[in-house]
C-alpha positions as CSV (number, residue, x, y, z in Angstrom):
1,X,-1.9,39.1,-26.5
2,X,-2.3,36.8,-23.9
3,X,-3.0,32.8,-24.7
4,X,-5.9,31.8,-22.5
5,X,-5.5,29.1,-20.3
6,X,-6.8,25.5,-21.1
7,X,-8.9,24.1,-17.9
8,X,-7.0,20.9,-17.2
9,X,-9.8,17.6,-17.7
10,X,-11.5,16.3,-14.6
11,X,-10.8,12.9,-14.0
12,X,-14.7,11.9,-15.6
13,X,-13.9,14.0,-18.7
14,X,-10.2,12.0,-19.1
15,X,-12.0,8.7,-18.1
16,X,-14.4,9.4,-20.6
17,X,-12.2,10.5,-23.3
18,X,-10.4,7.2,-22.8
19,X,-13.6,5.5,-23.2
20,X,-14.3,7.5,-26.2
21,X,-11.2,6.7,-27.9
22,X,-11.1,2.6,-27.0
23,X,-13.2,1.4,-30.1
24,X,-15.3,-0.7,-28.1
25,X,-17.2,2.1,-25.9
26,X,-15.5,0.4,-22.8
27,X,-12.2,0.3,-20.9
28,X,-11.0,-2.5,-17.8
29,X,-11.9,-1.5,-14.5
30,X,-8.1,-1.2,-13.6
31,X,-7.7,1.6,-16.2
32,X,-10.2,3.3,-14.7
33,X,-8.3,2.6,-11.0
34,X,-5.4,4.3,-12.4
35,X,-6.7,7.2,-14.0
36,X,-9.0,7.8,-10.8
37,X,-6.3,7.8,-8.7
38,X,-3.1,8.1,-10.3
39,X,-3.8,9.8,-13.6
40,X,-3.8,13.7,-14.0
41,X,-5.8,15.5,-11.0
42,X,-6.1,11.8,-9.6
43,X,-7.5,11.3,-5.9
44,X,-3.1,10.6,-5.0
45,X,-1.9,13.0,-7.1
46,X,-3.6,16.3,-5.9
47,X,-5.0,15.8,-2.5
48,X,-5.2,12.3,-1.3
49,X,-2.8,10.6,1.1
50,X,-2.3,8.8,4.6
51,X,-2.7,10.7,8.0
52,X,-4.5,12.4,10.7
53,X,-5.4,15.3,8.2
54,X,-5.5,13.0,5.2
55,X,-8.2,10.3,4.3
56,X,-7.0,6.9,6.3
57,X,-4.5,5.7,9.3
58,X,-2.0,3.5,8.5
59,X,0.8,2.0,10.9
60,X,3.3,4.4,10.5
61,X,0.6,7.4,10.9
62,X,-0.3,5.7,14.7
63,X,3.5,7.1,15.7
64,X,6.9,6.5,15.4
65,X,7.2,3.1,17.2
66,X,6.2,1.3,13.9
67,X,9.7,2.7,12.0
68,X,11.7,2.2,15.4
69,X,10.5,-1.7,15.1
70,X,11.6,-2.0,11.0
71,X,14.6,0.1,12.0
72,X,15.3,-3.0,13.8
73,X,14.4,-5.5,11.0
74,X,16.3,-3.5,8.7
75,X,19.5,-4.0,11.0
76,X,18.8,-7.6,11.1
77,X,19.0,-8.0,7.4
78,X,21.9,-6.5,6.6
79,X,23.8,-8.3,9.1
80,X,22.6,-11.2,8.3
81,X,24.0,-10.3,4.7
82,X,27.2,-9.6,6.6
83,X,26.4,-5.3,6.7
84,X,27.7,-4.5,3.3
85,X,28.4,-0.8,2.2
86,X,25.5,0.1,0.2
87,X,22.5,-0.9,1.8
88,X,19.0,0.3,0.8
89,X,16.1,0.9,2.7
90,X,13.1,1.2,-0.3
91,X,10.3,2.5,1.0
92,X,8.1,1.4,-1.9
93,X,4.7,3.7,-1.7
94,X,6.2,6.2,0.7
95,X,3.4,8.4,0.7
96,X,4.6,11.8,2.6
97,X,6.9,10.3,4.2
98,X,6.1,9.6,7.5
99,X,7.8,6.3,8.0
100,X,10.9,7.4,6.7
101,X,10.8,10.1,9.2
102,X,10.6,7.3,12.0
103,X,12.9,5.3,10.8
104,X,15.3,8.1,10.4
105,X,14.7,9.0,13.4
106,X,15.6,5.2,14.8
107,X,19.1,6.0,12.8
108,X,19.5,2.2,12.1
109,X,23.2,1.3,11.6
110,X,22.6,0.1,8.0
111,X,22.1,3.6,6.8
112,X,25.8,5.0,8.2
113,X,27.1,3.5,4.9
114,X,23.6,2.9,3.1
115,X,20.7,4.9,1.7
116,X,16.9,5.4,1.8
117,X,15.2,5.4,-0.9
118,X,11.3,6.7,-1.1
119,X,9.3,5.8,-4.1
120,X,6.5,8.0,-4.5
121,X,4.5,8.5,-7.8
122,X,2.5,11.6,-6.4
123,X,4.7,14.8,-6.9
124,X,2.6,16.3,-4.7
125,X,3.5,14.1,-1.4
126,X,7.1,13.6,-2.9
127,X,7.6,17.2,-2.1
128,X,6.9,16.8,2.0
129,X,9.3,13.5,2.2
130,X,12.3,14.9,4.6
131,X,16.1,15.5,4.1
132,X,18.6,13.2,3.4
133,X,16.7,10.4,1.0
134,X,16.6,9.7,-2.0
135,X,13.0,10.8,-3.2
136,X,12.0,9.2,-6.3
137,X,8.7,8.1,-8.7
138,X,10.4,4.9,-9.9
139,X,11.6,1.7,-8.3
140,X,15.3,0.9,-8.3
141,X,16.3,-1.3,-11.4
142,X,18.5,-2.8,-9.3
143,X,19.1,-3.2,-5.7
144,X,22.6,-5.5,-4.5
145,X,21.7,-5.4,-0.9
146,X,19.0,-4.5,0.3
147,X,14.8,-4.4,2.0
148,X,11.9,-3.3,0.2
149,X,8.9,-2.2,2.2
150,X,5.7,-1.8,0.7
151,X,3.4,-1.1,3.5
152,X,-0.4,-0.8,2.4
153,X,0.7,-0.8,-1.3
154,X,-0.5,-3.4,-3.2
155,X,-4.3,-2.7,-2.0
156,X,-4.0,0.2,-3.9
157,X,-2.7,-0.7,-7.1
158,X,-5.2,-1.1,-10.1
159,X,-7.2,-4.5,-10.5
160,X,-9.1,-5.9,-12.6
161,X,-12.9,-6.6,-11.3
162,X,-14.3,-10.5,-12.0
163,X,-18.3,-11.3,-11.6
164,X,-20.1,-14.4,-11.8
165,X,-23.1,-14.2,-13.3
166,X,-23.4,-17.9,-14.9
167,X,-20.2,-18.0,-15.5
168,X,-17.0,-15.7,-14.6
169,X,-16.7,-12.6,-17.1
170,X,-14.2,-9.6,-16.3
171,X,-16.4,-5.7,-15.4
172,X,-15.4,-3.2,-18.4
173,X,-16.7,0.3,-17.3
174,X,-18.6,2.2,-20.1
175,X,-20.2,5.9,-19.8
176,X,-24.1,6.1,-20.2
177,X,-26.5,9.3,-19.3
178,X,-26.3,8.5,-15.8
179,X,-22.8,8.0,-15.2
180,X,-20.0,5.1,-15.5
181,X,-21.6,1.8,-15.6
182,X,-20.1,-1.7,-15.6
183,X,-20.7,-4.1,-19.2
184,X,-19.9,-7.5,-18.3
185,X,-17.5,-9.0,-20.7
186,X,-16.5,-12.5,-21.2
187,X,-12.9,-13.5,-21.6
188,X,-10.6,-16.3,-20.4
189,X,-11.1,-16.7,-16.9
190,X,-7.9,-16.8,-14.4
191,X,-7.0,-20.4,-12.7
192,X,-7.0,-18.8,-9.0
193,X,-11.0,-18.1,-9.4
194,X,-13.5,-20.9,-8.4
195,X,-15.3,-23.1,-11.3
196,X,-19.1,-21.8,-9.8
197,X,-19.6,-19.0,-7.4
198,X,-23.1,-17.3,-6.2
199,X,-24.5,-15.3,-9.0
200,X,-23.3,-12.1,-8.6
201,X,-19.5,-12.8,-6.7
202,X,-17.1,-10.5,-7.3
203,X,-13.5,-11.0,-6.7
204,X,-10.1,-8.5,-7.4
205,X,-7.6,-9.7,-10.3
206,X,-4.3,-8.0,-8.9
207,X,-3.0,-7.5,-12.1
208,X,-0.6,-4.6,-11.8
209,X,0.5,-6.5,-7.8
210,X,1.8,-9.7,-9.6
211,X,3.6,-7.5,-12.2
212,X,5.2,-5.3,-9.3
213,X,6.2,-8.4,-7.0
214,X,8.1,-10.1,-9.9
215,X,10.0,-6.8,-11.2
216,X,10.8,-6.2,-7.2
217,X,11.9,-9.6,-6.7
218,X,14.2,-9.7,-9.7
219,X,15.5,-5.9,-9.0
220,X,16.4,-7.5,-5.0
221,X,19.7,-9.2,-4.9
222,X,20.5,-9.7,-1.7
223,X,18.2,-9.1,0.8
224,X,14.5,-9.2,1.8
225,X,11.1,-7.8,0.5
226,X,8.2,-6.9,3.2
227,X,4.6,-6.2,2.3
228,X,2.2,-5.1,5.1
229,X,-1.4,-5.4,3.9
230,X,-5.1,-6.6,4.8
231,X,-4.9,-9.9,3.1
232,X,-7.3,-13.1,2.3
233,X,-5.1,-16.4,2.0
234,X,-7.2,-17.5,-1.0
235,X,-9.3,-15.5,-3.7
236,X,-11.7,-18.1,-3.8
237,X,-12.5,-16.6,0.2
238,X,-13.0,-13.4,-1.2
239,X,-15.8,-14.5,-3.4
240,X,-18.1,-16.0,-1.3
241,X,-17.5,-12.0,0.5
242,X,-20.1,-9.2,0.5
243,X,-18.1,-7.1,-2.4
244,X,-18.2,-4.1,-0.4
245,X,-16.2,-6.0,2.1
246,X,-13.3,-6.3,0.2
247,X,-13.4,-3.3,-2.7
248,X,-13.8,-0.5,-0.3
249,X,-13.4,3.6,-0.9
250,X,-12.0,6.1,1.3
251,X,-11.9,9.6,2.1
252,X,-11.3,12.1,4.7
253,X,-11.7,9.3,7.0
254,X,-14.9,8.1,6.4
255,X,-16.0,5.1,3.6
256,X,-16.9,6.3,0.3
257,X,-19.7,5.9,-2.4
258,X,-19.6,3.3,-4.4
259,X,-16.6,2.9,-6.6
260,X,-17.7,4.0,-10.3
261,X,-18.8,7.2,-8.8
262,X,-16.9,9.9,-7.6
263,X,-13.8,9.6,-9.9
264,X,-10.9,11.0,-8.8
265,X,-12.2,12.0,-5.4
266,X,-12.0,8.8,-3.1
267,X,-9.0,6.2,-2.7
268,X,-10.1,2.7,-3.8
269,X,-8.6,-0.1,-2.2
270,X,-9.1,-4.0,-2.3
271,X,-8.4,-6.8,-0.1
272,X,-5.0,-8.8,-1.6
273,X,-5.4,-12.4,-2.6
274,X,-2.3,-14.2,-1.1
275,X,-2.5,-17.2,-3.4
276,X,-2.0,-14.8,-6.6
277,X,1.0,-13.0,-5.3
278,X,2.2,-16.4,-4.3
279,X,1.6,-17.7,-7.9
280,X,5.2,-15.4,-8.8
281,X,6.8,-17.2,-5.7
282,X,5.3,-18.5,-2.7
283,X,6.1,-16.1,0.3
284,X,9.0,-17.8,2.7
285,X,7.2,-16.2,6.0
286,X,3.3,-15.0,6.5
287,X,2.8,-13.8,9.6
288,X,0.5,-11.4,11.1
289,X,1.3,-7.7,11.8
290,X,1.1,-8.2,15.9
291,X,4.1,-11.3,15.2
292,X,5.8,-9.5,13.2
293,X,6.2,-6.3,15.2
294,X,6.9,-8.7,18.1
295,X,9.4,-10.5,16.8
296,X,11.4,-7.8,15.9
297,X,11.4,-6.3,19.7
298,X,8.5,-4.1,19.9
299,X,7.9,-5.2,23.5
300,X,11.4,-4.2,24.3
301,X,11.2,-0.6,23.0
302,X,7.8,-0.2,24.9
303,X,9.5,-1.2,28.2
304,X,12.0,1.0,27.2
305,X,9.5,4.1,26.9
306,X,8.0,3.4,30.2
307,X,11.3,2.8,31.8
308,X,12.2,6.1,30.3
309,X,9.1,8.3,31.7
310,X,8.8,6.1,35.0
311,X,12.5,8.0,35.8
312,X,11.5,11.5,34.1
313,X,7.9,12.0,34.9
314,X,8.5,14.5,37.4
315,X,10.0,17.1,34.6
316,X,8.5,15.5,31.4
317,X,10.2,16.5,28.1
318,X,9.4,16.4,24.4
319,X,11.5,13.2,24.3
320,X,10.1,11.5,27.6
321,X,6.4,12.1,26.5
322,X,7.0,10.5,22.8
323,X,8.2,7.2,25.4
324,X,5.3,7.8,27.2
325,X,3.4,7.7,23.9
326,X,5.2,4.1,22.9
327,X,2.3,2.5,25.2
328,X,-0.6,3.9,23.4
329,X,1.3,2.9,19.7
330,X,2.0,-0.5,20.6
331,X,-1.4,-0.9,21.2
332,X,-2.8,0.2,18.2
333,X,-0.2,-1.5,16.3
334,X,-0.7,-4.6,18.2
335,X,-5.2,-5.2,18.2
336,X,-5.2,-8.5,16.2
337,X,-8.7,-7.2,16.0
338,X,-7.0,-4.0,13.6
339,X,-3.8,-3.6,12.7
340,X,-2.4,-6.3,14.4
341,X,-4.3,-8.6,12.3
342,X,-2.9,-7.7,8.9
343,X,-0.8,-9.9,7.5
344,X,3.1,-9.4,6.7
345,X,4.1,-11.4,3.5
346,X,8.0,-11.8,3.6
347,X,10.3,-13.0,0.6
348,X,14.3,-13.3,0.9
349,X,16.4,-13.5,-2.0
């Protein structure tokens, strides 16, 4: 006889459950982040992810120029830490892999005697990352010399939600006839919020970022830790912000609903509050995206590419047209008015 098959929950029917089975008839918003996109048929773990056929751009999704450039960065660190056997690139939130393929593809000399390591909790996108990495769902426990990159990561790890109404109280989600709903809850309110806000400000807790930033920055030895992200200098800015300006939802290109609904099938992202990643250790460089990229020679490698197709335009190649494409990346990569603008935290150890 046959055993019949159990229908796996939908993300509302685990949320629910969990709900169900709290005590109080609520759980924190940043449980309900993780189940709805992390948890069991989450929005990462079956379909969502980075790209022209996924749900968002991100730099290394513009083309390959943006891995050439950290190639270089990469290179630069572990000479400055006097190019040690051993080195690892950690691509922290690797998604399908599309950065490592460009900075494969760069074939940065700390790689000939180092590794690359991809951490990626979705099995489903661990399964497209390329050849010759280390694929992984956890974070080193220890890294001797080393970079972590987390680029567009820490938007997209759970939160906690705050709202002032007469005084700060944290937003529990509950489940009523109509859907998930938020119960205001009052609780000790974090230093990095304001004393008085307009009734009704809303500002992200990152919760799960701080916890992430101090593991990674006790894990990292030697060597440096970069975090590309749309970033606010101070939470208290973020609270005198339109919330759907900062707690936005994704997918398939286009913004979402709002961010109780739809569990499961939308990303949900948040601007990051520099002052509470600084609270673990203030950064040692903040720069922006466009500086960053700059500094490290992007200019070069786009005079480069047209060098390149200016002497092989006449019987273009693959390889030729990819230079030719370097103008178009840069860019993208460089609009102070997009991507250029987001900020690059940077923390040596």
């Amino acid at each position: 006889m046959i055993s019949p098959v159990c229908p796996v929950p939908s993300v509302a029917d685990s949320i629910v459950a969990a709900i169900a089975a709290s005590g109080g008839g609520t759980i924190s918003f940043r449980e309900f982040m993780t189940m709805s996109l992390y948890g069991d048929n989450g929005f990462y773990t079956v379909t969502g992810r980075a790209g022209r056929r996924g749900d968002f751009i991100t730099s290394p999704e513009v083309g390959p120029l943006f891995g050439a450039v950290l190639a270089r960065a990469c290179d630069a660190v572990w000479k400055t830490l006097g190019q040690p056997d051993g080195f690892m690139i950690v691509d922290a939130g690797a998604g399908p892999g599309t950065l490592a393929r460009a900075i494969l593809a760069a074939s940065p000399q700390c790689l000939e005697r180092g590794s690359y390591v991809a951490v990626e909790t979705s099995p489903m996108q661990r399964e497209m990352h390329p050849a010759g990495i280390i694929s992984t769902d956890m974070m080193p426990t220890h890294i001797e010399h080393g970079i972590v990159i987390a680029n567009e990561l820490i938007d997209n790890m759970p939160f906690d939600v705050w709202v002032y109404d007469g005084a700060w109280r944290t937003a529990r989600v509950t489940f009523t006839s109509t859907g998930f709903a938020e119960i205001l809850v009052a609780s000790e309110t974090p230093a990095v919020l304001p004393l008085s806000a307009a009734h009704g400000s809303r500002a992200p807790i990152h919760t799960d970022a701080v916890e992430w930033l101090r593991s990674t920055l006790h894990s990292l030895s030697h060597g440096q830790l970069l975090v590309f992200d749309y970033c606010t200098p101070l939470t208290a800015q973020v609270t005198s912000m339109p919330w759907r300006e900062w707690l936005r939802t994704y997918v398939g290109h286009e913004r979402g609903v709002h961010y109780l609904k739809n569990a499961g099938q939308q990303d949900i992202t948040t601007q990051v509050c520099v002052d509470q990643l600084a609270a673990v250790r203030q950064p040692d460089a903040v720069r922006s995206q466009s500086h960053f990229l700059q500094r490290w020679g992007i200019d070069d490698l786009v005079e480069e590419g047209r060098r390149i197709w200016t002497e092989n335009a006449a019987a273009p190649t693959l390889a030729t047209m990819k230079m030719r494409s370097r103008v178009s990346e840069s860019e993208a990569l460089l609009d102070e008015s997009g991507l250029g603008g987001f900020t690059v935290l940077e923390w040596s150890n």
